[in-house]
C-alpha positions in Angstrom: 2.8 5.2 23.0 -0.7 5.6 22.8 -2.0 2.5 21.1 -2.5 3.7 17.6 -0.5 1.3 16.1 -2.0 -1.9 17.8 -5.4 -0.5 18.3 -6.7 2.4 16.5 -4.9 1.7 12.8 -6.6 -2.5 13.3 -10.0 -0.7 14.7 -10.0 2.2 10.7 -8.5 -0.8 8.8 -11.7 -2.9 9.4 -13.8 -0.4 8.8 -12.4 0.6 5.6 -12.1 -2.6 3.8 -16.1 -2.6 4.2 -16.1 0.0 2.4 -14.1 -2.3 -0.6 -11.6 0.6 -1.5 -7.7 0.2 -1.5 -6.6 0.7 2.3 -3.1 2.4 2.7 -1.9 2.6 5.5 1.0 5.0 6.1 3.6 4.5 8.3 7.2 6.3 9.1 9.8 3.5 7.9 11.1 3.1 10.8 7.8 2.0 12.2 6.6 -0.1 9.0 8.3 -3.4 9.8 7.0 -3.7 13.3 3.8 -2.0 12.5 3.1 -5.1 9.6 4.4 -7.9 12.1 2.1 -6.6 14.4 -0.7 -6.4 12.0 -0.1 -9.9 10.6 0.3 -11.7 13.7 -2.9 -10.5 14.9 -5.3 -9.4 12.2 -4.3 -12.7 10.3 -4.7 -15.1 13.2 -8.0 -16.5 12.7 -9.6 -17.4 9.2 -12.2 -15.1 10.5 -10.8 -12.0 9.3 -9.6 -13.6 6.1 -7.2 -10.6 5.9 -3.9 -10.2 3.7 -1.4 -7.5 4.0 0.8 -6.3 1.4 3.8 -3.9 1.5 4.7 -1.8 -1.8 8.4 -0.4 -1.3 9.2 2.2 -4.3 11.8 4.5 -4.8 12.6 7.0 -7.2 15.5 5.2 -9.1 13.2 2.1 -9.6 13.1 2.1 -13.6 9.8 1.8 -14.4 7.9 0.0 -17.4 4.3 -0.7 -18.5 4.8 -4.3 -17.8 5.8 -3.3 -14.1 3.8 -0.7 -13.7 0.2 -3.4 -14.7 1.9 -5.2 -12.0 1.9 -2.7 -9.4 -1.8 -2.0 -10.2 -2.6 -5.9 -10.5 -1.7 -6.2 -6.9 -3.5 -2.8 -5.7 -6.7 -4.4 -7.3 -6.4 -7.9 -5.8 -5.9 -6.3 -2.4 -9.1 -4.2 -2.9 -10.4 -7.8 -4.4 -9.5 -9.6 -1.0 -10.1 -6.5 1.5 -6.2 -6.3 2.2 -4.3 -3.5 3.1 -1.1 -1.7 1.8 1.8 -0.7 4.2 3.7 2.3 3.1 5.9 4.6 3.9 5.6 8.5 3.1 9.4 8.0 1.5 7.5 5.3 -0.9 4.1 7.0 -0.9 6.3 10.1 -2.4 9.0 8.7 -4.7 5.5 7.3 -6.5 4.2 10.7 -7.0 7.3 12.3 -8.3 7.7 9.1 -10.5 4.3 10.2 -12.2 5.8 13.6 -12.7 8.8 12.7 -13.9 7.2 10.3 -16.6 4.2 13.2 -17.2 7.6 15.4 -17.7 9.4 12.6 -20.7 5.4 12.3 -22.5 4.9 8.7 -21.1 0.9 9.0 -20.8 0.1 5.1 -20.8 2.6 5.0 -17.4 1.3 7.9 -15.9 -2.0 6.4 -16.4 -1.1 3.7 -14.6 0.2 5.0 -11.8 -2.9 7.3 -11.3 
């Protein structure tokens, strides 16, 4: 009720994308919906900005290749590419990291390369 999510989070995301790194922003889920219709209604209102927002939903059971894997990292770099930003939730943020671990755990190094 204090105005991060429709000032402060707007105010760091345009500072970060100047700095041309991948901008996650994290958000609890139940906040994540509202939080990226507030974010696209306003941040990509004008062709000013030029801004695109992306969301990357992942959960554990998600069976996981290299092919979707490249495509997972495909996006990340086009959103660096563009100056986007990547609304997730810690759930997601998570289920990512103990994906890695898991596929460190069965010896699948060209995955776990790709999801470093």
């Amino acid at each position: 009720g204090l105005g991060k999510t429709r000032v402060i989070v707007p105010m760091l995301y345009t500072y970060w994308r100047l700095k041309k790194s991948l901008v996650r922003l994290n958000f609890l889920s139940e906040l994540v919906s509202e939080a990226f219709d507030f974010a696209h209604r306003r941040l990509t209102a004008s062709s000013m900005f030029d801004v695109q927002l992306f969301q990357i939903p992942f959960h554990r059971d998600v069976k996981v290749d290299e092919c979707r894997l490249k495509v997972l990292l495909d996006q990340c770099e086009y959103c660096v590419r563009v100056g986007g930003a990547v609304f997730m939730t810690p759930e997601a943020r998570c289920s990512l990291h103990l994906k890695n671990h898991e596929l460190r755990m069965l010896n699948r190094r060209k995955e776990c390369d790709l999801i470093n």
